[in-house]
C-alpha positions in Angstrom: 124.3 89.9 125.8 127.1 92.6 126.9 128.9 91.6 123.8 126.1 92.9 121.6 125.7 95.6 123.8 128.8 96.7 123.4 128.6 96.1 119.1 126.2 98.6 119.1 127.5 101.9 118.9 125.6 103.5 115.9 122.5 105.9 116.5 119.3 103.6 115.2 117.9 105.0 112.1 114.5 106.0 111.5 113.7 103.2 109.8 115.2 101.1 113.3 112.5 103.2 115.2 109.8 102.6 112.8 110.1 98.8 112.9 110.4 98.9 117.1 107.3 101.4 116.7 105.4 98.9 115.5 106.5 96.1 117.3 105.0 98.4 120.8 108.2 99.0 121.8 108.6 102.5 122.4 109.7 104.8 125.7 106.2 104.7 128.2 105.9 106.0 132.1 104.1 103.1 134.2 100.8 104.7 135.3 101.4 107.8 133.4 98.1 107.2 131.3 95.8 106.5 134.6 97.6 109.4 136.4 96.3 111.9 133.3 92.8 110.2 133.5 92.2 110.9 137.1 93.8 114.5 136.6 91.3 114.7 134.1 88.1 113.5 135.9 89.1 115.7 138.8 89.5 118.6 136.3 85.9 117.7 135.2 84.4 117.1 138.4 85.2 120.7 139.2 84.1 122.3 136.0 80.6 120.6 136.1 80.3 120.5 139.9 77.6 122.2 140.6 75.3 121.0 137.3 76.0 117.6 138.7 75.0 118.4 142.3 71.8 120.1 140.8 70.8 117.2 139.2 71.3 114.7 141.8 69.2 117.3 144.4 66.2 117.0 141.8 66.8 113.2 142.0 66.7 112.6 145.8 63.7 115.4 146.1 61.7 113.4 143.5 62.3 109.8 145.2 61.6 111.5 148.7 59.0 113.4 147.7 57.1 110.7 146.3 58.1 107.4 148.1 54.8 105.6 147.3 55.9 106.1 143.4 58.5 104.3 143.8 56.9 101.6 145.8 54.0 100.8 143.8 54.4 103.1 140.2 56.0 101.9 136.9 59.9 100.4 137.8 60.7 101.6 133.9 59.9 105.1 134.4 62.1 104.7 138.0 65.4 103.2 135.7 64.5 105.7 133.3 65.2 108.6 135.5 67.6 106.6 137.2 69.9 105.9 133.7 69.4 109.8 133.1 70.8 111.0 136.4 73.9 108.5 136.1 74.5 109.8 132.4 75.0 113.6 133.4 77.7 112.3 136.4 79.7 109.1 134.7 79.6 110.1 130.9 81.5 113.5 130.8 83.8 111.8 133.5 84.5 108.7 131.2 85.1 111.0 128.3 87.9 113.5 130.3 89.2 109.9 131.4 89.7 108.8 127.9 90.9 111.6 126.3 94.0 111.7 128.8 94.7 108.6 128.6 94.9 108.6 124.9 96.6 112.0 125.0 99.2 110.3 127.0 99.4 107.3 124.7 99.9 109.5 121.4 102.7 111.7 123.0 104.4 107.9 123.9 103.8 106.6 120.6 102.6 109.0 118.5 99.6 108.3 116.1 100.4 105.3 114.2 97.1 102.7 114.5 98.3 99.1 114.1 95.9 96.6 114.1 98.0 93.8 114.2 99.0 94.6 118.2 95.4 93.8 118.8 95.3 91.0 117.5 95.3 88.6 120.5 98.9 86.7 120.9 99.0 83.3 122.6 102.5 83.2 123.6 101.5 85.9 126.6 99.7 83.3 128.2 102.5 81.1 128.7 103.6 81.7 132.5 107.0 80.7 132.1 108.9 83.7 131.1 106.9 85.2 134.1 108.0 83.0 136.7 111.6 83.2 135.4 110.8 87.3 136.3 110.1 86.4 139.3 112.9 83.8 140.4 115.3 86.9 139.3 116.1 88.7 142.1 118.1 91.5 141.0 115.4 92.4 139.2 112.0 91.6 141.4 114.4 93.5 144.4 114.8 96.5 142.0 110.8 96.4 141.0 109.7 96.0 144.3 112.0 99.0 146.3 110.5 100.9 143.2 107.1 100.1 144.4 107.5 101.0 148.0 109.6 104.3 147.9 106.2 105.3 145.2 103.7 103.9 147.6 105.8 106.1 150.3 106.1 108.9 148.2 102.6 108.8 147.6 101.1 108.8 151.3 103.8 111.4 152.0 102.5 113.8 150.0 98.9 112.7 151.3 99.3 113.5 154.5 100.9 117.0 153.9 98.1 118.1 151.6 95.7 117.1 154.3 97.7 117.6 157.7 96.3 121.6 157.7 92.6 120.3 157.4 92.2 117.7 160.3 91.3 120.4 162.3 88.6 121.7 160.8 87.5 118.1 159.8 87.0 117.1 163.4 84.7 119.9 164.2 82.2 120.0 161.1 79.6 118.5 164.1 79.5 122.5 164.8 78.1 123.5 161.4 75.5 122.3 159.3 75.0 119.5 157.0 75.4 121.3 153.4 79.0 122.7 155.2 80.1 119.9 156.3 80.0 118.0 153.2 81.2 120.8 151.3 84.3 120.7 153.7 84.8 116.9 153.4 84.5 116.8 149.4 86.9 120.1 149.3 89.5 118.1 151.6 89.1 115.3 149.8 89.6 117.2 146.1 92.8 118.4 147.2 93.6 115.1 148.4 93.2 113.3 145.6 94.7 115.9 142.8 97.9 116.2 145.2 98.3 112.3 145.0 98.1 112.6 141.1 100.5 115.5 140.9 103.0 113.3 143.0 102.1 110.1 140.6 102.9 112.0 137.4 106.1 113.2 138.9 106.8 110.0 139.8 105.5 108.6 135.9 107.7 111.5 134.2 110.6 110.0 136.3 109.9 106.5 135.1 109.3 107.8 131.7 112.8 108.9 131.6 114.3 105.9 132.3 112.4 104.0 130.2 113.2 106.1 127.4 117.2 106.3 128.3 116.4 102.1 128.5 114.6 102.0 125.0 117.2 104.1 122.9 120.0 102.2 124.4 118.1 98.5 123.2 117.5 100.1 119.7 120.9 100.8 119.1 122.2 99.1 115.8 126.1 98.0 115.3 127.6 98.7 111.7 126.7 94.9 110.5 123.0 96.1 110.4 123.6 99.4 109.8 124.8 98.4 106.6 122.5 95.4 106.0 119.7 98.1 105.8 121.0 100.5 103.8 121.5 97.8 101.4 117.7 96.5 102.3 116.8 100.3 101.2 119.2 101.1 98.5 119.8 97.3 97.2 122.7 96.5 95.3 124.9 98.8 94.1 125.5 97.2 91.0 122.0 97.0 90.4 122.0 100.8 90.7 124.7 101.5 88.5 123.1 99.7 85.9 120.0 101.2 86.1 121.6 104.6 86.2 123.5 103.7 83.1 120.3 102.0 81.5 119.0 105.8 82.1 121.2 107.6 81.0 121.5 106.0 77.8 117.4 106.3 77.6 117.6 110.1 78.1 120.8 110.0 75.5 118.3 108.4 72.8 116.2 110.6 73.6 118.0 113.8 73.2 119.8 112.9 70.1 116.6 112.1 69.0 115.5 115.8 69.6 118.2 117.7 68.8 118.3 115.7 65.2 115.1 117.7 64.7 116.1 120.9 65.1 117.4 123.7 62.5 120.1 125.1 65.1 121.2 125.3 68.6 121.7 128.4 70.7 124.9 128.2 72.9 125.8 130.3 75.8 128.4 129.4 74.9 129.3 125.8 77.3 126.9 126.5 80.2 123.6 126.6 78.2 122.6 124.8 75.2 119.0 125.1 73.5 118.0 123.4 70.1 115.3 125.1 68.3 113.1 123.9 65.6 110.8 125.8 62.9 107.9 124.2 61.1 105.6 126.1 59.0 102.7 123.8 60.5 103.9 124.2 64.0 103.5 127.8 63.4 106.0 128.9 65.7 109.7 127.9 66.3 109.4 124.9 69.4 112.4 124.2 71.9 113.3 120.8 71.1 116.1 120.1 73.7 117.9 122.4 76.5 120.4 121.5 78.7 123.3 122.9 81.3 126.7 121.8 81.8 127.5 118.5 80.8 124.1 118.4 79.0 124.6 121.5 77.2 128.1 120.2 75.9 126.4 116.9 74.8 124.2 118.6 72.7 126.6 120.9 71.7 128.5 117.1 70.2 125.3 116.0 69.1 124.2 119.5 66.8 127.9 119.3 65.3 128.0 115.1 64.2 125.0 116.1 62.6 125.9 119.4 61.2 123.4 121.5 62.7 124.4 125.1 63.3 126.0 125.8 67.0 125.2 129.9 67.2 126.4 131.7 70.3 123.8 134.0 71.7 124.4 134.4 75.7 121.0 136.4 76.4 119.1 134.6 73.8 120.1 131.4 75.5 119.4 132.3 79.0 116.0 133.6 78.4 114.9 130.6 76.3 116.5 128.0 79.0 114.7 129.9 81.9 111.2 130.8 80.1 110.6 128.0 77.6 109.8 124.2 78.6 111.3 121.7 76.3 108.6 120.9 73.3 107.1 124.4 73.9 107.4 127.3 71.4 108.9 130.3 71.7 107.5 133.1 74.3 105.8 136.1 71.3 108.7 139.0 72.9 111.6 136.5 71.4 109.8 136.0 67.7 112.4 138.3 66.4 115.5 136.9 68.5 115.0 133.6 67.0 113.3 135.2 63.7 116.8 136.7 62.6 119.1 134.0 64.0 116.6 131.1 61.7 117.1 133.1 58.7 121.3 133.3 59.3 121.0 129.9 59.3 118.6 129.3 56.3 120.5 131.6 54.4 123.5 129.3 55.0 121.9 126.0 53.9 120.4 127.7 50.7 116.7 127.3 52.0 113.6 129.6 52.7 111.0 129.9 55.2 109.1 127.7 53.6 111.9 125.2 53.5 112.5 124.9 49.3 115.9 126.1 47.9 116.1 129.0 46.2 114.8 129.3 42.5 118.2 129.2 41.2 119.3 126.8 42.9 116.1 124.4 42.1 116.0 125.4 38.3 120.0 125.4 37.8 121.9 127.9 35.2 119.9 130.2 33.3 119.7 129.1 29.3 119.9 131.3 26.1 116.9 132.5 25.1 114.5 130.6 22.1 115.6 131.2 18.6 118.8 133.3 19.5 122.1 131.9 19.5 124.4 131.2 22.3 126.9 133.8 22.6 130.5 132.9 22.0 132.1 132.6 24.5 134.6 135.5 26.0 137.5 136.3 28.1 136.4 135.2 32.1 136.2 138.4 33.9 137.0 137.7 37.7 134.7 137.7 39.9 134.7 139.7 43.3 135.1 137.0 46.6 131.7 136.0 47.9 131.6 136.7 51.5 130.3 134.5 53.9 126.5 135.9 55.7 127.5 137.9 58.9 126.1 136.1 61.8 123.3 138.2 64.3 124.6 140.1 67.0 124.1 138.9 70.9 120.8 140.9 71.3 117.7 139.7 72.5 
């Protein structure tokens, strides 16, 4: 046992704490639940004091009042009043008693309901592991000197919270009845709520040590440390090749996107966006869009395919930040993206409407009907062509 003790150096990890959570091992004070109940009660007790006093004067008036009632009248109408009278003084005590001790038992635990701790378990019944408890005396010595310095601490306080009012208690023959028992249930009030002070020190105390105890039994050593991150991560094979199965998935996809598109909008290595236009679409769409490593893979992809790479830094930002991939273009970028498709048209030999031009479609002009060819001259040279100037970086 002080081997594995001593293996276990790591913090425990929350899923560690969850798993002792719901095994009901978790840090508790002994008695701290009843001490908050009878805080509670006495709380109540004093709030409703003197609407539970009223009613029990009304109670005793009636039955002395009226003693032949009771004698020779209906018993049901007796239990009646009776059940009514015990409802106003033991229902709003049982509910403050509830309500701390389950206010106790959520800051222990927290709120986690798990039915399968009520589920009744046989093995508690067995009294061995009890009487092996008990034949341990290390252990019963240690319980029991816990017991008695409490019980002592207990009565010690007692008799200091009352030591002021024996006094007072010994004369209350000098005043009348409603005085005297006012006296005794004040004395014994303070009495009890001084005990229950002292009893949730003494449960706050125990609290801490069991909690020092508990983290100290949930520590893990690196074995199972790592035996549950591989529980909660599995393989890391398995994860590589699922990455990799991913990647290549959003790879298809992408080329399958940017081989759509007329052109792609560079910025010019950080940001890449491919752009499409359609005349049914009605608007030019964002096919694929990208940063970094992204951006330079479809940067590859646009020029194995021979789409047009133009570089446009504002252009590019604005449609990465504003424009979802397969949504069109924002209205205020129309003519961005307006001049930078017809650049592009103009160098494949196409139109809006995506036919070639008319000379290219119909070929070289012939001579004319019933006119000959003319003869052929002397070539005249022909000025360069030069190549379409590309748009400026302007949005």
């Amino acid at each position: 046992m002080a081997e594995q003790d001593s293996e276990r150096t790591e913090e425990p990890t929350p899923e560690r704490r969850r798993k002792a959570r719901d095994e009901g091992q978790f840090a508790r004070g002994k008695d701290a639940g009843n001490t908050l109940a009878g805080v509670a009660v006495l709380v109540t007790m004093s709030l409703l004091g003197e609407n539970t006093l009223g009613v029990v004067h009304k109670f005793a008036l009636r039955c002395f009042s009226e003693p032949y009632e009771l004698l020779r009248g209906d018993p049901r109408a007796l239990l009646h009043a009776l059940a009514g009278v015990l409802g106003v003084i033991i229902m709003p005590l049982a509910v403050a008693a509830a309500l701390g001790a389950l206010a106790v038992g959520i800051s222990e635990a927290g709120f986690h309901p798990n039915m399968k701790l009520v589920a009744p378990k046989w093995d508690r019944l067995d009294p061995l592991p009890r009487l092996k408890q008990m034949f341990m005396l290390q252990e019963t010595g240690v319980d029991v000197a816990l017991q008695l310095g409490r019980v002592a601490i207990v009565l010690g306080v007692a008799y200091l919270s009352i030591k002021n009012d024996f006094s007072r208690l010994m004369h209350l023959e000098r005043v009348s009845l409603d005085q005297g028992a006012l006296e005794i249930v004040t004395a014994l009030y303070k009495l009890a709520l001084w005990c229950s002070l002292a009893l949730g020190a003494l449960a706050f105390v125990d609290y801490i040590k069991s909690y020092r105890k508990h983290e100290q039994s949930i520590r893990m050593s690196r074995q199972e440390l790592k035996d549950e991150m591989k529980q909660q991560e599995g393989d890391h094979r398995i994860k590589q090749r699922q990455r990799a199965r991913a990647r290549e998935a959003a790879k298809r996809g992408l080329a399958k996107a940017v081989a759509s598109s007329d052109f792609v909008i560079a910025n010019p290595t950080h940001i890449s966006v491919a752009v499409r236009y359609r005349m049914a679409e009605g608007a030019p769409v964002v096919t694929a869009k990208g940063y970094d490593e992204v951006a330079l893979y479809i940067r590859k992809l646009a020029k194995e395919q021979d789409i047009p790479v133009i570089e446009n830094r504002p252009l590019a930002r604005e449609l990465a930040k504003r424009v979802k991939q397969g949504r069109p273009v924002p209205v205020d970028l129309y003519a961005a993206v307006a001049e930078i498709l017809a650049f592009v048209y103009r160098l494949k030999g196409r139109t809006l409407d995506g036919v070639g031009s008319k000379r290219k479609q119909r070929g070289p002009r012939g001579p004319a009907r019933g006119r000959p060819a003319p003869a052929p001259g002397p070539a005249r040279a022909q000025p360069p062509r030069r190549a379409p100037k590309p748009p400026t970086n302007s949005v």
